[in-house]
PDB file with SEQRES, HELIX, SHEET and CRYST1 records, atoms N, CA, C and O in Angstrom:
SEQRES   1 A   86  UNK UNK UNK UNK UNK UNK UNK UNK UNK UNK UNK UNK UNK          
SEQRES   2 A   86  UNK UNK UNK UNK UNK UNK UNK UNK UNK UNK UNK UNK UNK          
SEQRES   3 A   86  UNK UNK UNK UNK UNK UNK UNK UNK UNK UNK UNK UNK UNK          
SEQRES   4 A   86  UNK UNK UNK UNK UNK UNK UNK UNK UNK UNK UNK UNK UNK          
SEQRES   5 A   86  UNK UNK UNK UNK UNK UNK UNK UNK UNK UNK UNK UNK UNK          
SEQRES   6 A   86  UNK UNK UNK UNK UNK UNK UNK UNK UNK UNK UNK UNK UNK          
SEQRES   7 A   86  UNK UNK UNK UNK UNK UNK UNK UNK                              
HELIX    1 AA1 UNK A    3  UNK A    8  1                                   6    
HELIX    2 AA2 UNK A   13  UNK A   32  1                                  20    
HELIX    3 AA3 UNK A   42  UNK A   61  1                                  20    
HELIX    4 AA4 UNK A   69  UNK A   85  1                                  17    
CRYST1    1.000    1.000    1.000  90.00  90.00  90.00 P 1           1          
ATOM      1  N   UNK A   1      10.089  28.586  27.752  1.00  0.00           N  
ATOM      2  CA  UNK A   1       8.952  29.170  27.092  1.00  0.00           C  
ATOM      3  C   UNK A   1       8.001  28.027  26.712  1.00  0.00           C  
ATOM      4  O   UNK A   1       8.298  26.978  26.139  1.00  0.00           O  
ATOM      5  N   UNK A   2       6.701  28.469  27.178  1.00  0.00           N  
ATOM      6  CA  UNK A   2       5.507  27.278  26.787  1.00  0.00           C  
ATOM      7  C   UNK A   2       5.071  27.438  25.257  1.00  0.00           C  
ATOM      8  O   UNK A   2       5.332  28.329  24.449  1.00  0.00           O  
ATOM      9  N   UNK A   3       4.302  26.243  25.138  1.00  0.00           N  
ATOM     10  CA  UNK A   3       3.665  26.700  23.717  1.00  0.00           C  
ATOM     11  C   UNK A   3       2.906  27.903  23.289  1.00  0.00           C  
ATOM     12  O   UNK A   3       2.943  28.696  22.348  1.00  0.00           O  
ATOM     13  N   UNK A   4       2.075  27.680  24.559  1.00  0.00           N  
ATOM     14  CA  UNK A   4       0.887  29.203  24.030  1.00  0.00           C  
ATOM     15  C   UNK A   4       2.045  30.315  23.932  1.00  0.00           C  
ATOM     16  O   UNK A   4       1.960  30.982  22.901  1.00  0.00           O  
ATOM     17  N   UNK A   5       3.023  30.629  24.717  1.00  0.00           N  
ATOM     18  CA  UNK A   5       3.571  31.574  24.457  1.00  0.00           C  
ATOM     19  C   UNK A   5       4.441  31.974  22.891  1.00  0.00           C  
ATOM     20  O   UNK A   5       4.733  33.036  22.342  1.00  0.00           O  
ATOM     21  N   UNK A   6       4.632  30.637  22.582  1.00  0.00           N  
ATOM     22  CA  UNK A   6       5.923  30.752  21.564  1.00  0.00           C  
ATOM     23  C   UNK A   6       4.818  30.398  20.687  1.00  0.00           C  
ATOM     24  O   UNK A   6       5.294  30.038  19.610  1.00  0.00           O  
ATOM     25  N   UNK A   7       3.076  30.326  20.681  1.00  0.00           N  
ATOM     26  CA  UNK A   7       2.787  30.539  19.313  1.00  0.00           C  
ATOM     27  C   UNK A   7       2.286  32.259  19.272  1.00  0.00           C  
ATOM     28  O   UNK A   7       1.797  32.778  18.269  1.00  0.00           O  
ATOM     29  N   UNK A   8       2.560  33.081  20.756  1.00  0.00           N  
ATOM     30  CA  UNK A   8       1.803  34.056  20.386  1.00  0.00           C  
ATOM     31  C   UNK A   8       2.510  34.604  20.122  1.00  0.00           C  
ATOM     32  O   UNK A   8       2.058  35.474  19.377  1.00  0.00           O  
ATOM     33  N   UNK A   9       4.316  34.781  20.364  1.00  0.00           N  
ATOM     34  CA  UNK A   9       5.383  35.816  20.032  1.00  0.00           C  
ATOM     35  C   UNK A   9       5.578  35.700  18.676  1.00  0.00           C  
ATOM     36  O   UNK A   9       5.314  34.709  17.994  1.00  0.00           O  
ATOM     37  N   UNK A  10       6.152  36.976  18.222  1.00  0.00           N  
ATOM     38  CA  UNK A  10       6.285  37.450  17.313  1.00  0.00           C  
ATOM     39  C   UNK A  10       7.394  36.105  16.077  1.00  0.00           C  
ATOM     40  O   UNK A  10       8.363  35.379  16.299  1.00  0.00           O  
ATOM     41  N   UNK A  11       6.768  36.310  15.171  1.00  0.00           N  
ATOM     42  CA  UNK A  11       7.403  35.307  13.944  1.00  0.00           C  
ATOM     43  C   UNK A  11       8.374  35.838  13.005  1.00  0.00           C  
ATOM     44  O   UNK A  11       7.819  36.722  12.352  1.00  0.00           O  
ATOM     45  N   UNK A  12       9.569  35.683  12.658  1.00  0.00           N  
ATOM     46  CA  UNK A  12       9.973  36.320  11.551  1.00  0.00           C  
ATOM     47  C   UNK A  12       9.451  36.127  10.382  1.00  0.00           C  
ATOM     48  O   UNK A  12       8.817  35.111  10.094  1.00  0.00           O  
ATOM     49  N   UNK A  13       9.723  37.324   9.405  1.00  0.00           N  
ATOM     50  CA  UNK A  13       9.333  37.486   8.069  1.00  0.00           C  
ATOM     51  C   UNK A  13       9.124  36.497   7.402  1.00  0.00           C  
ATOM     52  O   UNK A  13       8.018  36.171   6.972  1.00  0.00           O  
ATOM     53  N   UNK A  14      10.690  35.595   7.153  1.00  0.00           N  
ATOM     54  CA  UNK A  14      10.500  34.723   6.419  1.00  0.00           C  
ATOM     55  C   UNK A  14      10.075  33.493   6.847  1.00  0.00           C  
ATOM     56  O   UNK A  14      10.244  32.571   6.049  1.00  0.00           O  
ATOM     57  N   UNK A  15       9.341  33.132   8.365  1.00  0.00           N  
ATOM     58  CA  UNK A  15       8.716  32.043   8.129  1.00  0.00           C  
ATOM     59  C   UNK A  15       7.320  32.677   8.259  1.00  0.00           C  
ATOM     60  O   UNK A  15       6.723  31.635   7.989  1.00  0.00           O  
ATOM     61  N   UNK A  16       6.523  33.389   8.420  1.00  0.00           N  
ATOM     62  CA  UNK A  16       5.181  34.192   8.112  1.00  0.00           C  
ATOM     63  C   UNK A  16       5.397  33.835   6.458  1.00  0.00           C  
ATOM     64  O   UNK A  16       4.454  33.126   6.104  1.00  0.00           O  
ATOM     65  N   UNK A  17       6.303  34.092   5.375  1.00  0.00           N  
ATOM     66  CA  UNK A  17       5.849  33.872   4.076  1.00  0.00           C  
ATOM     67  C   UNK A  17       5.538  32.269   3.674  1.00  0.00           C  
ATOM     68  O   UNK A  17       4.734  31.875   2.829  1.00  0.00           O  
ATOM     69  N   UNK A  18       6.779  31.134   4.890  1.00  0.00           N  
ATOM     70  CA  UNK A  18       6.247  30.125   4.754  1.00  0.00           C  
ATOM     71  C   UNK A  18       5.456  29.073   4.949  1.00  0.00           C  
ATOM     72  O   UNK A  18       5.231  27.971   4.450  1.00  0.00           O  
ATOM     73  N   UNK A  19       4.881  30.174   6.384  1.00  0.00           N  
ATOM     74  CA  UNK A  19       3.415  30.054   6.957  1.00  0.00           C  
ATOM     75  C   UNK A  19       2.581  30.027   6.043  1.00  0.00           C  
ATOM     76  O   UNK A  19       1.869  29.025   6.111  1.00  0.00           O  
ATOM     77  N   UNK A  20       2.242  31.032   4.790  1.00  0.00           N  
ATOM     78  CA  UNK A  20       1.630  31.734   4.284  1.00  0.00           C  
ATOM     79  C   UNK A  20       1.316  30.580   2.620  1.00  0.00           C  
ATOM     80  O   UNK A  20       0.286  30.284   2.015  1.00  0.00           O  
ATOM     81  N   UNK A  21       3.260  30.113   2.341  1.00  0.00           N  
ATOM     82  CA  UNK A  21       3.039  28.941   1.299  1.00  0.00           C  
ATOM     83  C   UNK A  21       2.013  27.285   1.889  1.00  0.00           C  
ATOM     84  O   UNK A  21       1.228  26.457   1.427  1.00  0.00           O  
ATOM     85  N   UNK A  22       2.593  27.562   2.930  1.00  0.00           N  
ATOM     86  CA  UNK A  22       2.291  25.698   3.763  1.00  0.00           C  
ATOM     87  C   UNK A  22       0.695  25.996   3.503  1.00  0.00           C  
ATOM     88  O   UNK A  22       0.220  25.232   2.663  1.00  0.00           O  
ATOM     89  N   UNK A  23      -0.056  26.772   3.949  1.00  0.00           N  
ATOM     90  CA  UNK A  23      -1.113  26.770   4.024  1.00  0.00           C  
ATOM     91  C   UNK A  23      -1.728  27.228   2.268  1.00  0.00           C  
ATOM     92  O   UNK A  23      -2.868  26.768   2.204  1.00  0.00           O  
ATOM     93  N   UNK A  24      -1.468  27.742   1.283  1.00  0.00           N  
ATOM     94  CA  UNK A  24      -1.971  27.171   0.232  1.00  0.00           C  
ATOM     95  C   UNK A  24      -1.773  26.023  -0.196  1.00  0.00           C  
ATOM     96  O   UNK A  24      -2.602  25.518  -0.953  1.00  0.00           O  
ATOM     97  N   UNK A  25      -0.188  25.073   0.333  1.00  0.00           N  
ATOM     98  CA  UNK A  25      -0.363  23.738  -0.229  1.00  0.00           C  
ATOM     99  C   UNK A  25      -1.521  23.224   0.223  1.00  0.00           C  
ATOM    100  O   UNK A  25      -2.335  22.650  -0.500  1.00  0.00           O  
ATOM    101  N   UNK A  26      -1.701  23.490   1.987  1.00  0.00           N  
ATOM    102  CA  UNK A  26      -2.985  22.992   2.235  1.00  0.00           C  
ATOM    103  C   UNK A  26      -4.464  22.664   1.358  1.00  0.00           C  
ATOM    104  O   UNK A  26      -5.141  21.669   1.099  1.00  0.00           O  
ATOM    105  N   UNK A  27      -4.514  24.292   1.051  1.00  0.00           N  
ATOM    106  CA  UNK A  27      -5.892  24.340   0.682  1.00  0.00           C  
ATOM    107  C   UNK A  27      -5.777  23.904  -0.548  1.00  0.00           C  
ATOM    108  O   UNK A  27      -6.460  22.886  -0.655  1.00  0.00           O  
ATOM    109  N   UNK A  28      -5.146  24.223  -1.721  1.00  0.00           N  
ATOM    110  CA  UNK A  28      -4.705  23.381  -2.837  1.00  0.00           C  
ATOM    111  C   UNK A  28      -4.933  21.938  -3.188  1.00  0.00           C  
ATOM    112  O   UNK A  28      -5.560  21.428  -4.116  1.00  0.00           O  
ATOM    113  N   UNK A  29      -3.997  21.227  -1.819  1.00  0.00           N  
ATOM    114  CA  UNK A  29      -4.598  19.546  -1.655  1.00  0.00           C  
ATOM    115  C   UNK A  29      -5.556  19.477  -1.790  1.00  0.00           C  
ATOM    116  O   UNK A  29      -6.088  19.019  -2.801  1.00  0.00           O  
ATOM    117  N   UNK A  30      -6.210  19.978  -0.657  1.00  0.00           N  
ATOM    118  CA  UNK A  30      -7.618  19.873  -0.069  1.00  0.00           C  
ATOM    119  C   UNK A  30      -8.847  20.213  -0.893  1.00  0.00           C  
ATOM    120  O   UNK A  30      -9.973  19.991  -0.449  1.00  0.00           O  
ATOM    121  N   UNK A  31      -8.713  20.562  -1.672  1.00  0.00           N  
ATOM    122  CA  UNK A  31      -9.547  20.896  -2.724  1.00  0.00           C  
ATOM    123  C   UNK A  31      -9.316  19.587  -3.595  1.00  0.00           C  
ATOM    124  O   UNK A  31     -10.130  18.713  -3.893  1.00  0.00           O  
ATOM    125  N   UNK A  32      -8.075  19.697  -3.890  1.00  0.00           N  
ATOM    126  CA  UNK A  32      -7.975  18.063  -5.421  1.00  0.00           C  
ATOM    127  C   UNK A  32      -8.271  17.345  -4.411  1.00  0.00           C  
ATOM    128  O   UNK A  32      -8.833  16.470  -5.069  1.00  0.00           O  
ATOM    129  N   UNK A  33      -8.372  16.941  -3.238  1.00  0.00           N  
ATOM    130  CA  UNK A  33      -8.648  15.216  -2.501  1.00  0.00           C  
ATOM    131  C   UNK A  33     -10.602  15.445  -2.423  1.00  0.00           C  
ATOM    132  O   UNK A  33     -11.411  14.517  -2.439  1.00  0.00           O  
ATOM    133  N   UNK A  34     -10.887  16.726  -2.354  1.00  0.00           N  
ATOM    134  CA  UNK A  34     -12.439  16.592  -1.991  1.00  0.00           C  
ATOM    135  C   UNK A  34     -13.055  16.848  -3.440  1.00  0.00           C  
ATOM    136  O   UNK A  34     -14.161  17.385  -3.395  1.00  0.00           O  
ATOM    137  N   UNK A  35     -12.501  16.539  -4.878  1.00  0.00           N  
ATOM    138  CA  UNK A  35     -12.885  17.349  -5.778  1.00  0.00           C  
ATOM    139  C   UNK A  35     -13.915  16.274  -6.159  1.00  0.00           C  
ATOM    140  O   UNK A  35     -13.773  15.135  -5.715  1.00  0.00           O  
ATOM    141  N   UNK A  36     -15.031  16.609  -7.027  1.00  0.00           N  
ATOM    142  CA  UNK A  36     -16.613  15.971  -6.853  1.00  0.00           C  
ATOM    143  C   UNK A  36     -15.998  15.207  -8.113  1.00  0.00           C  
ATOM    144  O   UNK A  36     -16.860  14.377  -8.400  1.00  0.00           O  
ATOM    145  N   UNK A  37     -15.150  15.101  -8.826  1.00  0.00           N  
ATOM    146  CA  UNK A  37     -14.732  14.294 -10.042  1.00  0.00           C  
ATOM    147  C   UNK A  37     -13.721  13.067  -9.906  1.00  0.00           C  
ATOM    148  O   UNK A  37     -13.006  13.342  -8.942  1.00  0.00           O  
ATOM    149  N   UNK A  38     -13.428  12.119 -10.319  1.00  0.00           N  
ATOM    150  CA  UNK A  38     -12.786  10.972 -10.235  1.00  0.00           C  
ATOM    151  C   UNK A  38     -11.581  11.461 -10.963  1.00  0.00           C  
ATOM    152  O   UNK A  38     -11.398  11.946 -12.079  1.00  0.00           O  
ATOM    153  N   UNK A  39     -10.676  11.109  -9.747  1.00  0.00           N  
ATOM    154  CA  UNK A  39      -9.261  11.404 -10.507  1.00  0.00           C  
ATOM    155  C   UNK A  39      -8.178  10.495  -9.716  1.00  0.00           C  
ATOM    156  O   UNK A  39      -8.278  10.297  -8.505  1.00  0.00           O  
ATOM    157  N   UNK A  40      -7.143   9.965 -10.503  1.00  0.00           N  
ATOM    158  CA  UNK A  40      -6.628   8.850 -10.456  1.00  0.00           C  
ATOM    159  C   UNK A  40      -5.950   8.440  -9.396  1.00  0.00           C  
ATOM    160  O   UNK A  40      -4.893   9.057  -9.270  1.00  0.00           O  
ATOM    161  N   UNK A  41      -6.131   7.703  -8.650  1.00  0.00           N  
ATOM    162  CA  UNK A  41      -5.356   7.269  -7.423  1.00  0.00           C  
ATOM    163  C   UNK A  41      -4.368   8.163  -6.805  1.00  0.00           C  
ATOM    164  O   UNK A  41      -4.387   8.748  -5.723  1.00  0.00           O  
ATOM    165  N   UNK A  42      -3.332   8.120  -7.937  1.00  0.00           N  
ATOM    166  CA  UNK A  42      -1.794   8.635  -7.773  1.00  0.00           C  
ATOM    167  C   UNK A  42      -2.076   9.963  -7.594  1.00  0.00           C  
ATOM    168  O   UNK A  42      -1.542  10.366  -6.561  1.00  0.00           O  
ATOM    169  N   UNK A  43      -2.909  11.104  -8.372  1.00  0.00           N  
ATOM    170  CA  UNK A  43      -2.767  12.363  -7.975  1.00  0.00           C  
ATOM    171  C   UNK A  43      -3.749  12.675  -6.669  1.00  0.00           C  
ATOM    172  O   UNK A  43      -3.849  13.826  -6.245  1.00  0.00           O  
ATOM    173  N   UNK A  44      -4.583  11.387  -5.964  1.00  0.00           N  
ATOM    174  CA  UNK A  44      -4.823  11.806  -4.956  1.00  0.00           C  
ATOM    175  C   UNK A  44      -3.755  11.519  -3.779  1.00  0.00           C  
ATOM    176  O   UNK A  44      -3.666  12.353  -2.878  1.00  0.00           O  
ATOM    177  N   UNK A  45      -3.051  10.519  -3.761  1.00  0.00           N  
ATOM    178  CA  UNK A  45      -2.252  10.563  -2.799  1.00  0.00           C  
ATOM    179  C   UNK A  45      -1.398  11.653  -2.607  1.00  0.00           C  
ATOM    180  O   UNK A  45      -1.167  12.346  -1.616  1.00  0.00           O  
ATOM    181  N   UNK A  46      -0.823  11.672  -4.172  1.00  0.00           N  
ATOM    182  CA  UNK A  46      -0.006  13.027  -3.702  1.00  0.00           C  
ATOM    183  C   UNK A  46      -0.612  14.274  -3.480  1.00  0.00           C  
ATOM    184  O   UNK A  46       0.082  15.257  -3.215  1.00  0.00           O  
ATOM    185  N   UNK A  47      -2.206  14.355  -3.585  1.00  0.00           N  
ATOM    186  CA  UNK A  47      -2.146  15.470  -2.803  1.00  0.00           C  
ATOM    187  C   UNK A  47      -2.141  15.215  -1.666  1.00  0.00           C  
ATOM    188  O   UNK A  47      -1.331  15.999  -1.173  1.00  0.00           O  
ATOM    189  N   UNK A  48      -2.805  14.192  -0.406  1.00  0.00           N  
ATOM    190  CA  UNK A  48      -2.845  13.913  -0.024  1.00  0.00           C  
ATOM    191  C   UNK A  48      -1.151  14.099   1.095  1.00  0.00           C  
ATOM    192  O   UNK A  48      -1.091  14.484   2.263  1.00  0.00           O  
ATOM    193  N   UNK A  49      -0.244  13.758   0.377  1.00  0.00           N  
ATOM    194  CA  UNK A  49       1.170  13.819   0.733  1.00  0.00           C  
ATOM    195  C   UNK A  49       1.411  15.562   0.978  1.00  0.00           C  
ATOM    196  O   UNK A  49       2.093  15.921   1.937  1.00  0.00           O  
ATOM    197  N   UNK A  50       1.012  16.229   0.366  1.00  0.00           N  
ATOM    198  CA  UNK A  50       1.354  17.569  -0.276  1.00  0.00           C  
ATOM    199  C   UNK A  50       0.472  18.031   1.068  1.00  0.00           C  
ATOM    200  O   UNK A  50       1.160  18.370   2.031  1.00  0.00           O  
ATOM    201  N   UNK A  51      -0.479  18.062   1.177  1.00  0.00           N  
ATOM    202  CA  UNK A  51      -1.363  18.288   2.560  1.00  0.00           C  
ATOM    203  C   UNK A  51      -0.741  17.887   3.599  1.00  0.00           C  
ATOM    204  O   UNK A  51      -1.030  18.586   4.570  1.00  0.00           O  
ATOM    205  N   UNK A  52       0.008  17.048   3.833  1.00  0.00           N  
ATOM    206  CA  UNK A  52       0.793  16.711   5.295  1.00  0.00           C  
ATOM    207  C   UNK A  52       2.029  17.921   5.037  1.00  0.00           C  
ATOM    208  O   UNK A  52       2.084  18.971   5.676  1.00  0.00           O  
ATOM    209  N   UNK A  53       2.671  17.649   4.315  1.00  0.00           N  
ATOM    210  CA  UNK A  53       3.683  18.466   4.137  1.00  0.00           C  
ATOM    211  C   UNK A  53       3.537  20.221   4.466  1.00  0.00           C  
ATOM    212  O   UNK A  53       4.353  20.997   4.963  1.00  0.00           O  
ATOM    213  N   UNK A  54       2.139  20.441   3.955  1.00  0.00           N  
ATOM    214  CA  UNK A  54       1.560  21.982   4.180  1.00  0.00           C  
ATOM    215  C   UNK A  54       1.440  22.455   5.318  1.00  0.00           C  
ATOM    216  O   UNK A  54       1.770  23.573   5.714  1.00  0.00           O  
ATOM    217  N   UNK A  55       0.564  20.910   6.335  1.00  0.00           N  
ATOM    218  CA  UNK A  55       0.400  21.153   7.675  1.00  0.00           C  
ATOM    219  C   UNK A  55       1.616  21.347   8.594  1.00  0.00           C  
ATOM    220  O   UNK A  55       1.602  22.104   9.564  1.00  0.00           O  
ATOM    221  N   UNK A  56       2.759  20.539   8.182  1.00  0.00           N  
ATOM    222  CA  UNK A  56       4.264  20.558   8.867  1.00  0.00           C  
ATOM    223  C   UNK A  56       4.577  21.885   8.892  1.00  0.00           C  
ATOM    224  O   UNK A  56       4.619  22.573   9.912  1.00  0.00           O  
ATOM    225  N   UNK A  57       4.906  22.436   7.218  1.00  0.00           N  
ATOM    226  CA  UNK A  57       5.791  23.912   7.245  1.00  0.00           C  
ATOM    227  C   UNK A  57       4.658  24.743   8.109  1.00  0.00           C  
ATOM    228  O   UNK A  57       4.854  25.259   9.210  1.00  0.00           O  
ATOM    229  N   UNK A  58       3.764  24.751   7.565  1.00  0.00           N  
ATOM    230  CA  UNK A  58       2.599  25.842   8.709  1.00  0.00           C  
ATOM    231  C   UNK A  58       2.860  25.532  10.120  1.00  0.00           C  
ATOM    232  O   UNK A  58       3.067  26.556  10.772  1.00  0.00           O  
ATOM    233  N   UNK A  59       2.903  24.706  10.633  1.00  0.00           N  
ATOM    234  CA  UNK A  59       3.083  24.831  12.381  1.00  0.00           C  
ATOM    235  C   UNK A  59       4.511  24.752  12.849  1.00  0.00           C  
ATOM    236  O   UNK A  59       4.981  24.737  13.986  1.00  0.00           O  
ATOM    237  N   UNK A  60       5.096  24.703  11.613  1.00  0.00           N  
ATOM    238  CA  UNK A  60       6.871  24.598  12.393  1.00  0.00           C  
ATOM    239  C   UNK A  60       6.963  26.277  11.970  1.00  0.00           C  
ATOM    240  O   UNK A  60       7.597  27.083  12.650  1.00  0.00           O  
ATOM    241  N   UNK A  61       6.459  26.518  11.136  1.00  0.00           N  
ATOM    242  CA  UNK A  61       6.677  28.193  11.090  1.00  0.00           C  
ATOM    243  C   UNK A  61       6.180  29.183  11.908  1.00  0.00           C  
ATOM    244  O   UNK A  61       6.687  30.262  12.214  1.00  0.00           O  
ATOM    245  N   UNK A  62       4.695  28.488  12.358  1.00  0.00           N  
ATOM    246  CA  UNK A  62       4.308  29.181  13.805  1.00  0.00           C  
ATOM    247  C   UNK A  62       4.414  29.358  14.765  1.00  0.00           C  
ATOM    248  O   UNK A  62       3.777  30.202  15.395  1.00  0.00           O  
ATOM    249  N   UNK A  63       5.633  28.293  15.397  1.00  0.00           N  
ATOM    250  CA  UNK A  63       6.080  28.378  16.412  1.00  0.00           C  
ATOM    251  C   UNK A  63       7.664  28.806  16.361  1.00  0.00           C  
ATOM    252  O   UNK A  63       8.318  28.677  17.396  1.00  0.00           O  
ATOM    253  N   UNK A  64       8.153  29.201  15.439  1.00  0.00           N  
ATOM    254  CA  UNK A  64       9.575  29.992  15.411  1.00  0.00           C  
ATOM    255  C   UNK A  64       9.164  31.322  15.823  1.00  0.00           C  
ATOM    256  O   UNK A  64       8.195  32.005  15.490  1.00  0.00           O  
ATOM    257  N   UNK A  65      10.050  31.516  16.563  1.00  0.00           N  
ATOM    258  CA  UNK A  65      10.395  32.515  17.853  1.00  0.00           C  
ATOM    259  C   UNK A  65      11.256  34.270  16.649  1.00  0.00           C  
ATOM    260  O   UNK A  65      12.085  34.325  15.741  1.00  0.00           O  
ATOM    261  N   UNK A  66      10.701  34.968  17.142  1.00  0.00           N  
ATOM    262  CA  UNK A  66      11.828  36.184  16.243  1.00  0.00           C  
ATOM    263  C   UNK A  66      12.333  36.759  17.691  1.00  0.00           C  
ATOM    264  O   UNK A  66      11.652  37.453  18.446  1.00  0.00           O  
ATOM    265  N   UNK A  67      13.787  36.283  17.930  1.00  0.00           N  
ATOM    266  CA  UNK A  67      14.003  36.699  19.628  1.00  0.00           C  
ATOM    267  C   UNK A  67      14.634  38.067  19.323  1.00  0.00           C  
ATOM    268  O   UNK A  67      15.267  38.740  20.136  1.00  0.00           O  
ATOM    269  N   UNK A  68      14.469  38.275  18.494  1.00  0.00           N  
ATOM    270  CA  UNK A  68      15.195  40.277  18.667  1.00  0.00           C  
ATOM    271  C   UNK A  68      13.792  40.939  19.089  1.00  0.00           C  
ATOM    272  O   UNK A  68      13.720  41.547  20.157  1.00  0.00           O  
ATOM    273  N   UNK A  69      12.725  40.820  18.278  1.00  0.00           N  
ATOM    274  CA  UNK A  69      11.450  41.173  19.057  1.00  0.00           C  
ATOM    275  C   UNK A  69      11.008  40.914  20.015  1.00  0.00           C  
ATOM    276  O   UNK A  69      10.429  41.741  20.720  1.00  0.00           O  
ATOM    277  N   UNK A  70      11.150  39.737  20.302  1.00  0.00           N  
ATOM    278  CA  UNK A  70      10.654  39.659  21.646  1.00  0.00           C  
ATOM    279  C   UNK A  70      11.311  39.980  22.149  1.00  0.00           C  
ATOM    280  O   UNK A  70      10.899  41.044  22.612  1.00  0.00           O  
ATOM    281  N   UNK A  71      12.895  39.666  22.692  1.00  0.00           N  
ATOM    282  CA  UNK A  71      13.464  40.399  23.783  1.00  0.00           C  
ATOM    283  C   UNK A  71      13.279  42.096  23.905  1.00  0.00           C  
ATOM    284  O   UNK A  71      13.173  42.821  24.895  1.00  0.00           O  
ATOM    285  N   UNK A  72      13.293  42.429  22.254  1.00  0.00           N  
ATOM    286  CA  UNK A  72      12.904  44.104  22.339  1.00  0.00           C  
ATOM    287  C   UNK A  72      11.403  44.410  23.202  1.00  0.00           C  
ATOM    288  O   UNK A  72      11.246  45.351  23.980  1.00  0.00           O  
ATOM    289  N   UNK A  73      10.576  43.588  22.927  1.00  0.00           N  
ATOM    290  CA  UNK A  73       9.004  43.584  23.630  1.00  0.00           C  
ATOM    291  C   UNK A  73       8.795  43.544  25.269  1.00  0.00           C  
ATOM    292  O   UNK A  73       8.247  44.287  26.084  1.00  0.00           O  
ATOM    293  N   UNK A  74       9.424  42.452  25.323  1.00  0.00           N  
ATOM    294  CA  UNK A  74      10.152  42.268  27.004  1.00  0.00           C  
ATOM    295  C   UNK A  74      10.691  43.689  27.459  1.00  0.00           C  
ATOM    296  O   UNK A  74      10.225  44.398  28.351  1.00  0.00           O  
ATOM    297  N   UNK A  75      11.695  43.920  26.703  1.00  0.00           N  
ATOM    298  CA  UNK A  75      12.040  44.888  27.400  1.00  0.00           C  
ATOM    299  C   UNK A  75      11.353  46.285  27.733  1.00  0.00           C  
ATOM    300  O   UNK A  75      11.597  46.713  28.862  1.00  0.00           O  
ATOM    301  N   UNK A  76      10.495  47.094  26.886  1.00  0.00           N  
ATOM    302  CA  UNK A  76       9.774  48.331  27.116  1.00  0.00           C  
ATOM    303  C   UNK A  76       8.836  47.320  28.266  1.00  0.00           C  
ATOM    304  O   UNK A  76       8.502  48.060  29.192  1.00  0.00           O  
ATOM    305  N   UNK A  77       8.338  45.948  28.485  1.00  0.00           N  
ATOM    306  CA  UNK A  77       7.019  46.064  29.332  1.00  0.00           C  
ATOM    307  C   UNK A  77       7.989  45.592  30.885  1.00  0.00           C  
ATOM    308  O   UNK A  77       7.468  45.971  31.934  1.00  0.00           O  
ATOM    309  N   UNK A  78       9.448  44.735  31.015  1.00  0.00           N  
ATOM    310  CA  UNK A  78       9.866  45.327  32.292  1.00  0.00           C  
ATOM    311  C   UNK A  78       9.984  46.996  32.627  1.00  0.00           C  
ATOM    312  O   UNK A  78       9.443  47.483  33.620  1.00  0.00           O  
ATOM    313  N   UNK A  79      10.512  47.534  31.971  1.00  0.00           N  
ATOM    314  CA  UNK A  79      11.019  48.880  33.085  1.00  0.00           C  
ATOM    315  C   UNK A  79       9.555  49.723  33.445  1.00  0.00           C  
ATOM    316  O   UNK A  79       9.395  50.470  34.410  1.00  0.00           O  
ATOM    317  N   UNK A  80       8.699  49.437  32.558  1.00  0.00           N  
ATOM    318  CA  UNK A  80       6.887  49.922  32.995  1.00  0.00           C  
ATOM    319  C   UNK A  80       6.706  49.454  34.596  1.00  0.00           C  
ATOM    320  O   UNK A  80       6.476  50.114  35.609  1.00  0.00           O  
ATOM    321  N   UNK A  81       6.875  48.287  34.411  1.00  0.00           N  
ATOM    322  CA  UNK A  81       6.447  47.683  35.248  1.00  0.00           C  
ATOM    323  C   UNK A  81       7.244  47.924  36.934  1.00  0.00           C  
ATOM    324  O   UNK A  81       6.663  48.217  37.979  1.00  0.00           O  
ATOM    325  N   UNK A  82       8.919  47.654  36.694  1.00  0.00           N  
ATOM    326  CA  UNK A  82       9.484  48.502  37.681  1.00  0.00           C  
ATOM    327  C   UNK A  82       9.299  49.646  38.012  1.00  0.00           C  
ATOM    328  O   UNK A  82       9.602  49.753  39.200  1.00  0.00           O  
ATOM    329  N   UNK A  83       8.987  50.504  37.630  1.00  0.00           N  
ATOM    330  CA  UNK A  83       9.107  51.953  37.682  1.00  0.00           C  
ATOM    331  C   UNK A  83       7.907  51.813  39.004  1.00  0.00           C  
ATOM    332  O   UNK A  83       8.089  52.192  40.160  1.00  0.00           O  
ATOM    333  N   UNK A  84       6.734  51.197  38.484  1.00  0.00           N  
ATOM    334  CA  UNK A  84       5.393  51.571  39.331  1.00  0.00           C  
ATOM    335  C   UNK A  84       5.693  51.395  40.778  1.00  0.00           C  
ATOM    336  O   UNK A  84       5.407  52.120  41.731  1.00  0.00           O  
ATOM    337  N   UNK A  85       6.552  49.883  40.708  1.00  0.00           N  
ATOM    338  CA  UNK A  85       6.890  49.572  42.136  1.00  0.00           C  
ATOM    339  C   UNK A  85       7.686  50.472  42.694  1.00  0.00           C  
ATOM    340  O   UNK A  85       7.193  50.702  43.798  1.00  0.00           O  
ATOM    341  N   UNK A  86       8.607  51.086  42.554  1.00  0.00           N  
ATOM    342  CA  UNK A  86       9.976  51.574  43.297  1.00  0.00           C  
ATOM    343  C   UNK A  86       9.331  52.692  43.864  1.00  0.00           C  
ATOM    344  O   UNK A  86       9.960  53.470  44.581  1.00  0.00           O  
TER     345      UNK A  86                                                      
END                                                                             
């Protein structure tokens, strides 16, 4: 299975919720690192840190596979597809 495919199949639940956390750490960071006020070194790195970390769980969660769905998905679009030929 290629990438495009295994980011378009179906995701389980629980990494969609940690799709769902990774990407407020994102925006969270991303807000304290661009914030128009001076704030102290240390809490920018760690957001900074906290933003890598967001981007990781978000794309390792997007590409987990839910193989009961898909194989269930697979399966109604083979026998469509046989049927036409035979």
């Amino acid at each position: 299975m290629n990438v495009i495919k295994r980011v378009k199949a179906p995701t389980p639940k629980f990494f969609r919720i940690l799709r769902a956390i990774g990407l407020a750490l994102l925006a969270i960071s991303g807000s304290v690192i661009a914030a128009p006020v001076v704030l102290p070194v240390a809490v920018v790195s760690i957001a900074g840190y906290i933003a890598v970390a967001g981007g990781v769980i978000s794309a390792i969660s997007q590409v987990t596979v839910d193989e009961a769905a898909l194989l269930k998905a697979e399966q109604e679009i083979i026998p469509k597809s046989r049927s036409d030929g035979d």
